[in-house]
MIVEXNU-843404 format. One record per atom (N, C-alpha, C): atom name; residue in three letters; x, y, z. Coordinates in nm, 2 decimals. Each point is the difference from the previous one (the first is absolute). Example, Ala and Ser with C-alpha at 12.3 -4.5 7.8 and 13.67 -1.06 7.14 Angstrom:
2
site=N code=Ala x=1.32 y=-0.57 z=0.78 $
site=CA code=Ala x=-0.09 y=0.12 z=0.00 $
site=C code=Ala x=0.09 y=0.12 z=0.00 $
site=N code=Ser x=-0.04 y=0.11 z=-0.07 $
site=CA code=Ser x=0.09 y=0.11 z=0.00 $
site=C code=Ser x=-0.08 y=0.11 z=0.08 $
//
This chain:
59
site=N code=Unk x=11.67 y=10.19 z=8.53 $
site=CA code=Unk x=-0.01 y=-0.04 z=0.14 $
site=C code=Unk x=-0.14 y=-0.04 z=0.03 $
site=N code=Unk x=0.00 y=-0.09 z=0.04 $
site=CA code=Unk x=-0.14 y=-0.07 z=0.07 $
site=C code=Unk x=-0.05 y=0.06 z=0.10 $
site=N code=Unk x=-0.13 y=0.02 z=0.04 $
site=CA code=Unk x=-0.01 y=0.07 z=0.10 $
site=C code=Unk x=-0.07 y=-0.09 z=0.11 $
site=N code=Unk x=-0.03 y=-0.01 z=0.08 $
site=CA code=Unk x=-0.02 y=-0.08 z=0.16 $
site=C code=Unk x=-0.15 y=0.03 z=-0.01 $
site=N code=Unk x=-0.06 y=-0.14 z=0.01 $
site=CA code=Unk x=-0.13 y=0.00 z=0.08 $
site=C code=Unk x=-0.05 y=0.00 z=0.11 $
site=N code=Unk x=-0.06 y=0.04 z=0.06 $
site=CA code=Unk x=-0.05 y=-0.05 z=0.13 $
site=C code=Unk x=-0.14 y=-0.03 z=-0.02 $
site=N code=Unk x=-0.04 y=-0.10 z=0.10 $
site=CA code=Unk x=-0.10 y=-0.10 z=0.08 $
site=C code=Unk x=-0.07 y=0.08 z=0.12 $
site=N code=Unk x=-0.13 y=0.02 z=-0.01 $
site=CA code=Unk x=-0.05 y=0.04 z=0.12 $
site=C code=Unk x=-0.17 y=-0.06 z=0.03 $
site=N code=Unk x=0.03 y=-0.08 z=0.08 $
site=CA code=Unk x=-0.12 y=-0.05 z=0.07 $
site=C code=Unk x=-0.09 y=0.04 z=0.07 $
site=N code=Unk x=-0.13 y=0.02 z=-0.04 $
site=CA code=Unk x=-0.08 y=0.14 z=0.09 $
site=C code=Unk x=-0.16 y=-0.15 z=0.02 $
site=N code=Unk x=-0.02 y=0.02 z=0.11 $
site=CA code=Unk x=-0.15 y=-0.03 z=0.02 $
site=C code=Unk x=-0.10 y=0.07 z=-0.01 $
site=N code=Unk x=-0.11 y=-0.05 z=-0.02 $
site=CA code=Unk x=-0.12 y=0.12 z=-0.05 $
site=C code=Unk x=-0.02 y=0.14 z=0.02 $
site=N code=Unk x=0.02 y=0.03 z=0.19 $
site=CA code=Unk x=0.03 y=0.06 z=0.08 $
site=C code=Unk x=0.09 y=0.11 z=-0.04 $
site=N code=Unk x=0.13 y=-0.05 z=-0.02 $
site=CA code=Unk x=0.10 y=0.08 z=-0.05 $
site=C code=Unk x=0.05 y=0.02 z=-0.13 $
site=N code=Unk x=-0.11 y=-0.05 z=-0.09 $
site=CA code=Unk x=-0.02 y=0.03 z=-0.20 $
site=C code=Unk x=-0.10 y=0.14 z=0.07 $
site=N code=Unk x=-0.09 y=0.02 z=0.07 $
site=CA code=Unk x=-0.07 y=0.10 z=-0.05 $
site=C code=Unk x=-0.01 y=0.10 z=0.11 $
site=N code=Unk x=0.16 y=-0.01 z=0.10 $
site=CA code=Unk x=0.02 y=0.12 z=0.06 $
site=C code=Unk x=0.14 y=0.09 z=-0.10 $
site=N code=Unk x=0.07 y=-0.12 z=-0.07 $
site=CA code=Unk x=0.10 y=0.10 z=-0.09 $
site=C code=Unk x=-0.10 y=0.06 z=-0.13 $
site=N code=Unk x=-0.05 y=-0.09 z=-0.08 $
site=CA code=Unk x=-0.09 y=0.08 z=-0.08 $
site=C code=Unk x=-0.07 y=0.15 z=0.04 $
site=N code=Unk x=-0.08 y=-0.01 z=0.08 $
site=CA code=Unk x=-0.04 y=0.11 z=0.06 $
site=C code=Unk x=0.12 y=0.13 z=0.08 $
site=N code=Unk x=0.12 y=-0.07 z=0.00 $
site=CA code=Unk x=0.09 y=0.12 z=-0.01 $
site=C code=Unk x=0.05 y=0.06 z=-0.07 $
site=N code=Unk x=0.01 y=-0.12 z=-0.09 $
site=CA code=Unk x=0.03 y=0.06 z=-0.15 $
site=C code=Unk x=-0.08 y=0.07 z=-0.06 $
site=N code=Unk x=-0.15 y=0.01 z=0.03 $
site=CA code=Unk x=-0.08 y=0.05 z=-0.06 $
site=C code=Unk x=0.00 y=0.16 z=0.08 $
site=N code=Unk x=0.01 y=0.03 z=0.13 $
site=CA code=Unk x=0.02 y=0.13 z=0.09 $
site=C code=Unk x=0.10 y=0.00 z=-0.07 $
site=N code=Unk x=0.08 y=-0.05 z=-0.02 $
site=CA code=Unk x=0.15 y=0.09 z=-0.03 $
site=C code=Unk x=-0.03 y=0.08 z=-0.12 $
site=N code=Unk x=-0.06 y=-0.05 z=-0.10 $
site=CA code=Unk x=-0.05 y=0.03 z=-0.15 $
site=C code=Unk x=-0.06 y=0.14 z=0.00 $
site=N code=Unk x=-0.12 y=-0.06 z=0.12 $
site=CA code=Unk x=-0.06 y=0.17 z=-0.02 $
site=C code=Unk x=0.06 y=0.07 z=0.09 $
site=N code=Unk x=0.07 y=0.01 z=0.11 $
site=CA code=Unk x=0.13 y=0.13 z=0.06 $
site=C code=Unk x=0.07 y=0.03 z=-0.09 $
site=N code=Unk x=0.00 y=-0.10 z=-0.10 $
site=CA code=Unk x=0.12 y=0.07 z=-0.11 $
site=C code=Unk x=-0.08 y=0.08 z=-0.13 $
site=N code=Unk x=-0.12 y=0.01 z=0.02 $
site=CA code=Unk x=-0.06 y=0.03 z=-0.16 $
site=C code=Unk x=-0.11 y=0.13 z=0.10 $
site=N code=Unk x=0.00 y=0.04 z=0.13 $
site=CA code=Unk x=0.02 y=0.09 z=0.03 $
site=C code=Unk x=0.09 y=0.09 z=0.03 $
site=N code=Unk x=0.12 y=-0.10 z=0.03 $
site=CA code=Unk x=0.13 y=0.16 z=-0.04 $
site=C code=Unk x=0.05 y=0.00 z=-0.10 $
site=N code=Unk x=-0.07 y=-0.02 z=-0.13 $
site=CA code=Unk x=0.03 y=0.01 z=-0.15 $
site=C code=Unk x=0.15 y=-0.04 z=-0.02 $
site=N code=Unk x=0.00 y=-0.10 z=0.04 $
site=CA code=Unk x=0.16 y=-0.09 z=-0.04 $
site=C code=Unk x=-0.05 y=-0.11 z=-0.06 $
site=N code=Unk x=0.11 y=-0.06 z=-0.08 $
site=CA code=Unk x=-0.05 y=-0.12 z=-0.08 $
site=C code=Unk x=-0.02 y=-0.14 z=0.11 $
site=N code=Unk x=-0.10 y=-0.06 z=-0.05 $
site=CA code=Unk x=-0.03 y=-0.13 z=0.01 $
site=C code=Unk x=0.05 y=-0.10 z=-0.03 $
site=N code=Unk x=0.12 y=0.02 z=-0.10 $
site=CA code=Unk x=0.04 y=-0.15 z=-0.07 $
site=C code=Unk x=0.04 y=-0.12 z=0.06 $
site=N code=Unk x=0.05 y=0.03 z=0.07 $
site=CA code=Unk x=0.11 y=-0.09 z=0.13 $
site=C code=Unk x=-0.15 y=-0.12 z=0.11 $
site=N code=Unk x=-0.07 y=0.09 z=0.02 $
site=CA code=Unk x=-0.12 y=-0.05 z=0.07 $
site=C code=Unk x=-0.08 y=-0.04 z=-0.10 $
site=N code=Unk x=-0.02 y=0.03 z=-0.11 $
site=CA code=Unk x=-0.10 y=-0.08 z=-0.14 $
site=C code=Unk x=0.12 y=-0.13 z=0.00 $
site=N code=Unk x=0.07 y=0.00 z=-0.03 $
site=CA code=Unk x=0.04 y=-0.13 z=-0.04 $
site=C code=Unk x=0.05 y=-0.09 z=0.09 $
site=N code=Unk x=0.01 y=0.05 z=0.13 $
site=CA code=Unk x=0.00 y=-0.13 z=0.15 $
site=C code=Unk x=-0.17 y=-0.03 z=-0.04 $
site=N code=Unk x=-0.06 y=0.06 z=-0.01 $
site=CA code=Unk x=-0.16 y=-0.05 z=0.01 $
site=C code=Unk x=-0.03 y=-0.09 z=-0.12 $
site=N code=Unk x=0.06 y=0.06 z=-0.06 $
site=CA code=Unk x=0.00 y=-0.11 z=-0.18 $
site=C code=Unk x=0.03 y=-0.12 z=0.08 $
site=N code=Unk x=0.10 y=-0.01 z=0.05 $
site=CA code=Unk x=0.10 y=-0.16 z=0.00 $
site=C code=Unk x=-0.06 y=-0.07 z=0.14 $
site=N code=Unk x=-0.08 y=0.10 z=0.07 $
site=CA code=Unk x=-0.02 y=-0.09 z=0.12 $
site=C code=Unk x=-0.16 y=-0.07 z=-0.06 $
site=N code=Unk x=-0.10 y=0.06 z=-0.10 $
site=CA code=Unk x=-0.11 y=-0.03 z=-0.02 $
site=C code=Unk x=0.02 y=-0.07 z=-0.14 $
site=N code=Unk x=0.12 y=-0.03 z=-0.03 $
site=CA code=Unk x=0.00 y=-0.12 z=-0.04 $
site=C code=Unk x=0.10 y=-0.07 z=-0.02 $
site=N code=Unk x=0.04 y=-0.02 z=0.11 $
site=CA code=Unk x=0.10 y=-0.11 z=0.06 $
site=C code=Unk x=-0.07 y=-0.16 z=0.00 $
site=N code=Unk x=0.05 y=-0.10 z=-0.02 $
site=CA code=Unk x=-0.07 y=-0.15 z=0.05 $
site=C code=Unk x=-0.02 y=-0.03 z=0.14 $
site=N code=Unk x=-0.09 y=-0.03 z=-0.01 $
site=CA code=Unk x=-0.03 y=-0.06 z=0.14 $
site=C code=Unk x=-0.01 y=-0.13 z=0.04 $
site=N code=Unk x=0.08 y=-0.02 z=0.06 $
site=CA code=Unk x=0.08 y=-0.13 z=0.04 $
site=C code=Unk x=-0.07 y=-0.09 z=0.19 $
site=N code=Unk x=-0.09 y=-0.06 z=0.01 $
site=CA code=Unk x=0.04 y=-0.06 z=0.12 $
site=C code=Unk x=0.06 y=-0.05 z=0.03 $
site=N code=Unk x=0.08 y=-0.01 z=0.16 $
site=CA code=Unk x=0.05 y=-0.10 z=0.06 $
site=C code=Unk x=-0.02 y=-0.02 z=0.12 $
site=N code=Unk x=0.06 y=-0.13 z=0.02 $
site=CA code=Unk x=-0.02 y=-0.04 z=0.15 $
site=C code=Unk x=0.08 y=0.02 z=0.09 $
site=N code=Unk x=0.01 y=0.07 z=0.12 $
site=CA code=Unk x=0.08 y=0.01 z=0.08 $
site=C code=Unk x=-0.01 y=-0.05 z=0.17 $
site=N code=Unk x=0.12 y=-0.07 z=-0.02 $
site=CA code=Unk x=-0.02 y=-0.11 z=0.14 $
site=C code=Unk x=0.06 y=0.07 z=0.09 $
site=N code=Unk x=-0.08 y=0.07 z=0.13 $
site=CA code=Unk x=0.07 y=0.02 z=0.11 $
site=C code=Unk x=0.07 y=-0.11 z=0.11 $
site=N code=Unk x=0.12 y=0.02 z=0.02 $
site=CA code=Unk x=0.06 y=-0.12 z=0.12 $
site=C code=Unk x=0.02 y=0.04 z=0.14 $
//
Protein backbone atom coordinates (compact mmCIF):
# COMPACT_ATOMS: atom_id res chain seq x y z
CA UNK A 1 0.00 0.00 0.00
CA UNK A 2 1.19 3.41 -0.99
CA UNK A 3 1.25 5.86 1.37
CA UNK A 4 -0.16 9.65 0.80
CA UNK A 5 1.89 12.71 0.46
CA UNK A 6 1.30 15.83 1.48
CA UNK A 7 2.38 19.45 0.19
CA UNK A 8 2.88 22.26 2.55
CA UNK A 9 3.65 25.76 1.60
CA UNK A 10 5.39 27.81 4.31
CA UNK A 11 6.89 31.44 3.73
CA UNK A 12 10.01 32.38 5.34
CA UNK A 13 8.11 33.64 8.26
CA UNK A 14 6.28 30.47 8.75
CA UNK A 15 9.60 27.85 7.79
CA UNK A 16 11.19 29.34 10.93
CA UNK A 17 8.25 29.56 13.39
CA UNK A 18 7.54 25.54 12.80
CA UNK A 19 11.21 24.81 12.90
CA UNK A 20 11.68 26.51 16.05
CA UNK A 21 8.75 24.44 17.46
CA UNK A 22 10.07 21.64 16.42
CA UNK A 23 13.12 22.46 17.94
CA UNK A 24 11.11 23.50 21.73
CA UNK A 25 9.33 20.40 21.25
CA UNK A 26 12.75 18.41 21.08
CA UNK A 27 14.12 19.78 24.11
CA UNK A 28 10.54 19.51 26.39
CA UNK A 29 10.99 16.12 25.21
CA UNK A 30 14.76 15.42 26.12
CA UNK A 31 13.99 17.06 29.44
CA UNK A 32 11.26 14.69 30.40
CA UNK A 33 13.51 11.84 29.24
CA UNK A 34 11.18 10.56 26.48
CA UNK A 35 12.39 9.76 23.10
CA UNK A 36 12.91 12.22 20.40
CA UNK A 37 12.46 10.22 17.33
CA UNK A 38 9.16 11.43 16.05
CA UNK A 39 10.55 15.21 16.34
CA UNK A 40 14.20 14.09 14.89
CA UNK A 41 12.75 13.02 11.88
CA UNK A 42 9.86 15.92 11.12
CA UNK A 43 13.12 18.07 11.47
CA UNK A 44 15.12 15.67 9.13
CA UNK A 45 12.38 16.11 6.36
CA UNK A 46 11.52 19.66 6.91
CA UNK A 47 15.47 20.72 6.61
CA UNK A 48 15.62 19.08 3.81
CA UNK A 49 12.72 19.23 1.90
CA UNK A 50 12.98 21.30 -1.80
CA UNK A 51 12.30 24.49 -1.95
CA UNK A 52 10.18 25.49 -4.55
CA UNK A 53 8.98 29.23 -5.38
CA UNK A 54 5.84 30.40 -6.61
CA UNK A 55 3.78 32.86 -7.64
CA UNK A 56 0.63 33.68 -6.14
CA UNK A 57 -1.94 35.92 -7.76
CA UNK A 58 -4.39 37.59 -5.39
CA UNK A 59 -8.02 38.52 -7.17
Amino acid sequence: MRKTKYHIYLDEKEYRQVMESLVNLRNNLITQGKYTDLADEVLCKLINAKKKKIKIKYV
